[in-house]
C-alpha positions in Angstrom: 25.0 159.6 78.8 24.1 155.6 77.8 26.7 153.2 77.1 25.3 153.9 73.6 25.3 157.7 72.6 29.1 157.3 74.3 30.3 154.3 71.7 28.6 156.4 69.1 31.3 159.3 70.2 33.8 157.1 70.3 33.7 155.3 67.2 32.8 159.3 65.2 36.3 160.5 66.8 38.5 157.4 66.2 37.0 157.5 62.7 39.2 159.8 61.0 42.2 157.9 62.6 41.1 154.6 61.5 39.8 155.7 58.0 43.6 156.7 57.6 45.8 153.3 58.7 42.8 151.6 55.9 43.6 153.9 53.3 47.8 153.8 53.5 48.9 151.3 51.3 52.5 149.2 51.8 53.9 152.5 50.0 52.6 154.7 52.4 52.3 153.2 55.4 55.8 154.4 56.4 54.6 158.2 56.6 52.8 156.5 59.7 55.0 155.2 61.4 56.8 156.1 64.9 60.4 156.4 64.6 63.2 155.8 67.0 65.1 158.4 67.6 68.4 156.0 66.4 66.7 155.9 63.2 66.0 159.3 62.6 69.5 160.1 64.2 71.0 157.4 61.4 68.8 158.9 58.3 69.9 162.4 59.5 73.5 161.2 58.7 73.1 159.8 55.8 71.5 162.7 54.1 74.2 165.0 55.7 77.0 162.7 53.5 75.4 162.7 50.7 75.0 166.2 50.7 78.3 166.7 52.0 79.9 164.6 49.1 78.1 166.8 46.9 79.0 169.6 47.8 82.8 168.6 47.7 82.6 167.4 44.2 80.8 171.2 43.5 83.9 172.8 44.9 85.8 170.8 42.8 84.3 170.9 39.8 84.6 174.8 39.8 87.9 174.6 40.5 88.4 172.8 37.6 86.4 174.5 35.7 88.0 178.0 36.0 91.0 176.6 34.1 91.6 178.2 31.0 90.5 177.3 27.6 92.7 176.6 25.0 92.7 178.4 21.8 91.1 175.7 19.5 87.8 176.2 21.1 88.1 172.5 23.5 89.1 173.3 26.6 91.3 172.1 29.2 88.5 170.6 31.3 86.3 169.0 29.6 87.0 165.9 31.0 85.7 167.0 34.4 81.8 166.2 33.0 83.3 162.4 32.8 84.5 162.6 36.4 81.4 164.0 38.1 79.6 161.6 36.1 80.6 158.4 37.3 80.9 160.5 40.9 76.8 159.4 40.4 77.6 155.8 39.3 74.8 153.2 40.0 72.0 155.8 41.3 70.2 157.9 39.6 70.0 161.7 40.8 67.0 162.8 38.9 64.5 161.2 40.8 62.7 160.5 37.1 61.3 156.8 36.5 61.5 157.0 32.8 63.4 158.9 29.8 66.3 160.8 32.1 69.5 160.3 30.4 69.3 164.0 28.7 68.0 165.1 32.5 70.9 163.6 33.8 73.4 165.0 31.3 72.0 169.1 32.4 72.3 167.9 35.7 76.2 167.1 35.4 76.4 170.2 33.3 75.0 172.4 35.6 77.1 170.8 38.4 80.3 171.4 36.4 79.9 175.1 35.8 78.8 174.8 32.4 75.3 175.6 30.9 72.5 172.4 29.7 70.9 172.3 26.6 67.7 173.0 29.0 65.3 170.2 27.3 64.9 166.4 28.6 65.4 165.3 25.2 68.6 163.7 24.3 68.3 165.0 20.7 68.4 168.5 22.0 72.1 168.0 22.4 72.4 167.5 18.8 73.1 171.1 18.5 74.0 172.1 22.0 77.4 173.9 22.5 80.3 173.6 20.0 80.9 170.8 17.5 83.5 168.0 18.9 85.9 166.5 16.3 84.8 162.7 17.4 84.6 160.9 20.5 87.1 162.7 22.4 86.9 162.8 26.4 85.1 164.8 27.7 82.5 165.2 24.6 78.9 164.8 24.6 77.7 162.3 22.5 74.3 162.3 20.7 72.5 158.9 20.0 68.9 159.1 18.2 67.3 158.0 22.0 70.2 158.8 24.2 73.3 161.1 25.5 76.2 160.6 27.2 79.5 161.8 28.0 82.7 160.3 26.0 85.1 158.3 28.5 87.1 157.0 25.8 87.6 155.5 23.1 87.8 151.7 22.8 88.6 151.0 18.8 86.7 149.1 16.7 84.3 151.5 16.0 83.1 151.3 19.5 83.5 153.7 22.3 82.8 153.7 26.2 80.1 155.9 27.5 78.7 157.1 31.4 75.1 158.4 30.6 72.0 158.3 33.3 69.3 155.6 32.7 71.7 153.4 31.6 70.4 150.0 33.2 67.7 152.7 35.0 71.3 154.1 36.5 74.0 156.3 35.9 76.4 153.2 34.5 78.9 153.1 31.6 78.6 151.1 28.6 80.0 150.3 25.1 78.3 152.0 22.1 78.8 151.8 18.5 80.2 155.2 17.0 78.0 154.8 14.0 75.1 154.8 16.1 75.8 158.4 17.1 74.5 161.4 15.2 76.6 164.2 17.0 79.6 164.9 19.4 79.4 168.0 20.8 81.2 170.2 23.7 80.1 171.4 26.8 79.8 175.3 26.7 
């Protein structure tokens, strides 16, 4: 075989390889890359506390959760929605880019034992579960663009709220109460 016909060969079967490292951008590159096994040893970790955190917080909120209601229809934990909450402070679980606050709100739902309104759209809560006197703990409240779950209230006609995509994060914040269109309990 000439020098030729084998650098021909050569260049048709490192093709497919090359073709690839051209075609990863910065964003992909790293699905290329070798890893050490410290690094995969260190990632393997850190997923296993997450998911271990998780999973602590789940046990917890059931347990919680299998407290008895009281008779006016509120019941004794509702607060527990506030506490898993902020248990996601300053990340945000959905994995969505944009519009996730009412994504975020199921997921802390469906975490808690209790059932989501089942839309991404914060007005779905609007009618979602049982009517709440006001901004009590614990309560959902309803903005035109955005939901959230009561922590309290501050006075002034203001009260403080942990939603998701607040910042692009679960954060809390200060809202006016006239603002909000509906308060609402978790069923």
């Amino acid at each position: 075989m000439s020098w030729h016909r084998a650098a021909a060969v050569l260049a048709l079967a490192c093709a497919p390889m090359l073709a690839t490292a051209a075609h990863a951008t910065g964003k992909h590159r790293s699905h290329h890359v070798v890893r050490s096994p410290a690094h995969v040893r260190q990632a393997h970790h850190m997923r296993h506390r997450r998911l271990a955190g998780l999973r602590h917080h789940e046990r917890r909120a059931r347990a919680v959760h299998t407290a008895e209601a009281t008779p006016g229809g509120a019941s004794k934990h509702s607060p527990d929605v506030v506490a898993a909450a902020e248990h996601y402070r300053g990340t945000n679980p959905t994995g969505r880019a944009h519009d996730w606050c009412a994504a975020f709100a199921n997921l802390v739902l469906q975490h808690t034992g209790h059932r989501g309104s089942g839309s991404a759209l914060a007005r779905s809560f609007a009618r979602y579960g049982r009517p709440a006197p006001g901004p009590v703990p614990g309560a959902i409240v309803v903005f035109p663009h955005h939901v959230g779950f009561v922590v309290r209230a501050e006075g002034g006609g203001r009260i403080r709220v942990v939603s998701g995509n607040h910042g692009h994060r679960v954060g809390e914040g200060l809202y006016s109460t006239s603002r909000a269109i509906a308060y609402r309990y978790p069923t």
